[in-house]
C-alpha positions, 0 to 999 in steps of 0.5 A, spaced: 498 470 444 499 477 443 508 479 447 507 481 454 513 486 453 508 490 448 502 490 452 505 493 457 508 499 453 502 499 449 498 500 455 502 505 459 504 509 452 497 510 453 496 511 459 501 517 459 498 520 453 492 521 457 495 522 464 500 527 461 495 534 458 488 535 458 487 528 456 483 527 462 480 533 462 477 532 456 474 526 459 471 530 464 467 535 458 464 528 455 462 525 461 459 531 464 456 533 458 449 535 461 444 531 465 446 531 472 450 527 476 448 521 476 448 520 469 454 523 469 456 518 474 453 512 468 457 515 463 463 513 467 461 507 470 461 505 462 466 507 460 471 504 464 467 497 464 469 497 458 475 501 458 473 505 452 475 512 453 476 517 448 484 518 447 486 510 449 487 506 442 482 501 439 484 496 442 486 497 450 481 493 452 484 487 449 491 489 452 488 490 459 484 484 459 490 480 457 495 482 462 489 481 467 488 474 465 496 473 466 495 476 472 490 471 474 494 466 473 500 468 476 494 467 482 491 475 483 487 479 481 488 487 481 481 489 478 475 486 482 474 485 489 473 478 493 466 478 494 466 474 502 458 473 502 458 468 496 466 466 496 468 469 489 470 474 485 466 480 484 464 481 476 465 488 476 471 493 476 472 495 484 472 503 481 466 501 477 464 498 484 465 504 487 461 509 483 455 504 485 457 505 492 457 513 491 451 513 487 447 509 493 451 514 498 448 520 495 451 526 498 449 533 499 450 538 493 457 533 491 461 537 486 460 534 479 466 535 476 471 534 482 468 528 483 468 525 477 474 526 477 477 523 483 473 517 480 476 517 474 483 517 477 481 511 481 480 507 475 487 509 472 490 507 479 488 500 477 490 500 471 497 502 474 497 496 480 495 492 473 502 495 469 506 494 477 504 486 477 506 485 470 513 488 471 516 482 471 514 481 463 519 485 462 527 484 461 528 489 466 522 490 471 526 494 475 526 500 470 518 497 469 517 499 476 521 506 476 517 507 469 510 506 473 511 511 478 513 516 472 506 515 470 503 515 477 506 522 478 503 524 472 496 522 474 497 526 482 500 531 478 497 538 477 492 536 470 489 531 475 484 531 481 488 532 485 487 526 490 494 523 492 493 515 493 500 512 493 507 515 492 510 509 487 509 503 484 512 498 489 506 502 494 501 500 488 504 492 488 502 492 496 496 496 494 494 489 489 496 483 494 493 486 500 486 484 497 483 476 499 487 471 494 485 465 495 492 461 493 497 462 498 503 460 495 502 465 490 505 470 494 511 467 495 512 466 488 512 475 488 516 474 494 522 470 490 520 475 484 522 482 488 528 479 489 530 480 482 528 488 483 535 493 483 536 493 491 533 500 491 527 498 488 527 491 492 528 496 498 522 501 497 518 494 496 520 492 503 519 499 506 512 500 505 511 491 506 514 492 513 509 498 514 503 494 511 504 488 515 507 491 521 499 495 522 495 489 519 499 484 524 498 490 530 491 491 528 491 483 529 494 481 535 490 487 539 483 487 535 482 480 532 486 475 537 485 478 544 493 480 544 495 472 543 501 470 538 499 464 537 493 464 534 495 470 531 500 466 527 496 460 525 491 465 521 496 469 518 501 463 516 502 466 508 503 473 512 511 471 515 514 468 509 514 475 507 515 479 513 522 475 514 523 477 507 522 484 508 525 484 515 532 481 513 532 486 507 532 492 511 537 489 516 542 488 509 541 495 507 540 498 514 548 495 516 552 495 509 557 501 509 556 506 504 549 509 502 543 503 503 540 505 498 545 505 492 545 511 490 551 517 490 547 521 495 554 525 498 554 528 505 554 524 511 548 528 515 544 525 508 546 518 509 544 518 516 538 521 514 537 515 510 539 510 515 534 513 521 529 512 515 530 504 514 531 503 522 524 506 522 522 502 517 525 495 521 520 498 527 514 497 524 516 490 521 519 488 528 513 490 531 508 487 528 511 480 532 517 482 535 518 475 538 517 472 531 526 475 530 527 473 538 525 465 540 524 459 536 521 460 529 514 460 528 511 453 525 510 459 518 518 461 517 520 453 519 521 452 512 526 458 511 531 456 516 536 460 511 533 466 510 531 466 517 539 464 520 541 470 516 535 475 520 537 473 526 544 473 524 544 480 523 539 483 529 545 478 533 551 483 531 548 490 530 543 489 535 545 494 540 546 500 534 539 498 531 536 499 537 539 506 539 538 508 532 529 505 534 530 509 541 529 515 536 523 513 534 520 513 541 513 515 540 509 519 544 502 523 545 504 529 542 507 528 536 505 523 529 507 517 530 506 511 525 506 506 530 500 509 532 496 507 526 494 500 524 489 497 519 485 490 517 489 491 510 491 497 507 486 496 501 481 498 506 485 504 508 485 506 502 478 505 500 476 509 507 480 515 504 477 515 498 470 515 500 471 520 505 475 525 498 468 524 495 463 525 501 466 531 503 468 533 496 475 534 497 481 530 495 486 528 499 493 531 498 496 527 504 498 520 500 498 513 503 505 512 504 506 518 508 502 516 514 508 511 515 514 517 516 515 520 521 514 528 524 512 533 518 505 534 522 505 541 524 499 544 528 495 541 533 492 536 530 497 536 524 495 534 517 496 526 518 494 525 525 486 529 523 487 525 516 487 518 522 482 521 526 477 522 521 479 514 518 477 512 526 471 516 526 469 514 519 471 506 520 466 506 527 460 506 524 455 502 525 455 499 517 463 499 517 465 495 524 469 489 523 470 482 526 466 483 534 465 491 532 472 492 530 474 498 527 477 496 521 482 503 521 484 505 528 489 510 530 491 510 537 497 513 540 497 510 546 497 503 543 503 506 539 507 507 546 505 500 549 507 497 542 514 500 542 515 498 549 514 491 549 518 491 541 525 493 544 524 489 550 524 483 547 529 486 542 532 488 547 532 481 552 534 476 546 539 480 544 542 483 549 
């Protein structure tokens, strides 16, 4: 059995040389070295099959698929889909999945190169997902963490496709666990991990999992369960563990004197610039089932009843500054509001952005992240709120719809003012 700490710096070594110059323009050059798009697309589709690109060592493929199999015993898979139809995991790689789907899709007149290289961006984002989970090989997976998100910024940087996906690796771990794993308690076992990150690491965790469970749980209670907690609950039950983890470490963070984030930010306009980010962040994780923080624990948080006495604790004794400090984060018609954007899971936004860059041949330049920040969306529509239309548009297909017609990706301001309302009233009755 080869060391885990050396796989993984082999495998982000590797990955930087590549990232980090024109290493994958050269790739770019071999791929599309004659014959069409198509062929290039097959060329691609086998190189990273066998994760065998010119410039990675000679024995990458060993590392990757080792580091793959601890994953799938810690209970994930980063590489491969859940496939529903046949209850099992797909063969191929879900870049490679992704070629097959675009080839199919057979857009008109696509640009050859830039499409090959928003793919091949694809296919390193996975292997950097890969490298995310696997921080806790390390003896300091914080700084594991910080060292993917130095490689991330490599591959959105300027000698790459140009497509932004997310912004750090703790966004990239969300990106991994928010695809179907049948072992439910393997998600607790992460959650009893990111306890042991540096609070700014654990805190960027909790920012972007407070989005993500906020919009999926939102997306769920009005499109998926007619607006009914109840059976919201019992069909998400592996969900609540870690939205009272997340919750309750935003409300740490968010009520400690000095700077939340831990670091010598200096001046008071920047600390509560900071603080007005975490109180949005404990919006969209509040929302996602106000009545969850207010009331008896539902049956899913009855195990924790620790974590859960702190939680409510908290929102007990600072309750009225945090929902005036939320009050600011009112949102309406006329401008971008997160609260206004919600989703099945956000592998499948993420995947709705992508296809869109390869059908419209255009990457993306708005990343993942950025549609949970508030404001920062000038024009009418702005860049965000265009970027949530057109992921409506494309998930109202008739080939995309969900569970009765769902729209697995929706954008609806009038549902964010309706879910703002009812938060802090609840909110505002439990603690008041």
């Amino acid at each position: 059995m080869k060391n885990p700490v050396a796989d993984f710096d082999t495998l982000c070594t590797a990955l930087e040389s590549v990232l980090d110059g024109e290493g994958r323009n050269d790739i770019i050059d071999r791929v599309t070295r004659g014959g069409g798009l198509k062929l290039s697309l097959r060329r691609l589709r086998a190189s990273m099959s066998k994760h065998g690109f010119e410039g990675l060592p000679r024995d990458f493929e060993r590392v990757v698929r080792r580091m793959d199999q601890r994953t799938r015993r810690d209970g994930f898979r980063v590489l491969h889909n859940w496939d529903p139809q046949t209850s099992r995991f797909t063969d191929d790689l879900v870049p490679a999945l992704m070629i097959d789907f675009f080839e199919r899709a057979d857009p008109e007149d696509p640009d050859e190169r830039v499409s090959v290289a928003i793919l091949l961006d694809y296919y390193f984002v996975h292997l950097l997902s890969l490298a995310a989970m696997r921080a806790w090989d390390t003896d300091h997976p914080g700084a594991a963490l910080d060292r993917v998100t130095g490689l991330l910024g490599l591959l959105q940087g300027p000698d790459g496709s140009g497509h932004r996906f997310v912004a750090d690796a703790e966004t990239l771990m969300i990106y991994a666990l928010s695809q179907f794993h049948p072992e439910e308690h393997a998600y607790d076992r992460v959650i009893e991990k990111t306890r042991m990150l540096p609070r700014a690491n654990e805190v960027a965790f909790a920012r972007m999992s407070a989005a993500v469970l906020g919009a999926h749980l939102r997306w769920g209670f009005r499109l998926m369960y007619d607006q009914d907690v109840s059976h919201m609950r019992s069909d998400n039950v592996g969900d609540y563990p870690w939205l009272l983890y997340t919750v309750t470490v935003l409300l740490r963070a968010w009520a400690e004197p000095g700077d939340p984030l831990g670091e010598e930010l200096g001046g008071g306009a920047v600390r509560a610039r900071d603080r007005r980010a975490l109180a949005g962040s404990l919006l969209l994780g509040l929302t996602a089932d106000p009545w969850a923080f207010t009331g008896r624990p539902p049956p899913a948080l009855e195990p924790f009843p620790e974590l859960y006495a702190e939680c409510r604790g908290l929102l007990e004794v600072h309750g009225d500054r945090l929902l005036a400090e939320m009050e600011e984060s009112r949102p309406s018609k006329e401008a971008w509001a997160p609260l206004s954007f919600y989703f099945n899971f956000p592998h499948n936004a993420l995947v709705a952005v992508l296809t869109l860059a390869l059908l419209e041949g255009r990457p993306q330049p708005l990343s993942f992240n950025e549609l949970f920040q508030e404001g920062d969306d000038e024009g009418s529509p702005g860049p965000k709120e265009t970027l949530a239309l057109a992921l409506t548009e494309f998930s109202g297909r008739p080939e995309r719809v969900g569970y009765r017609g769902a729209l697995l990706v929706a954008y609806d301001p009038q549902s964010a003012i309706w879910t703002f309302n009812q938060t802090l009233k609840t909110l505002g009755e439990s603690l008041g």
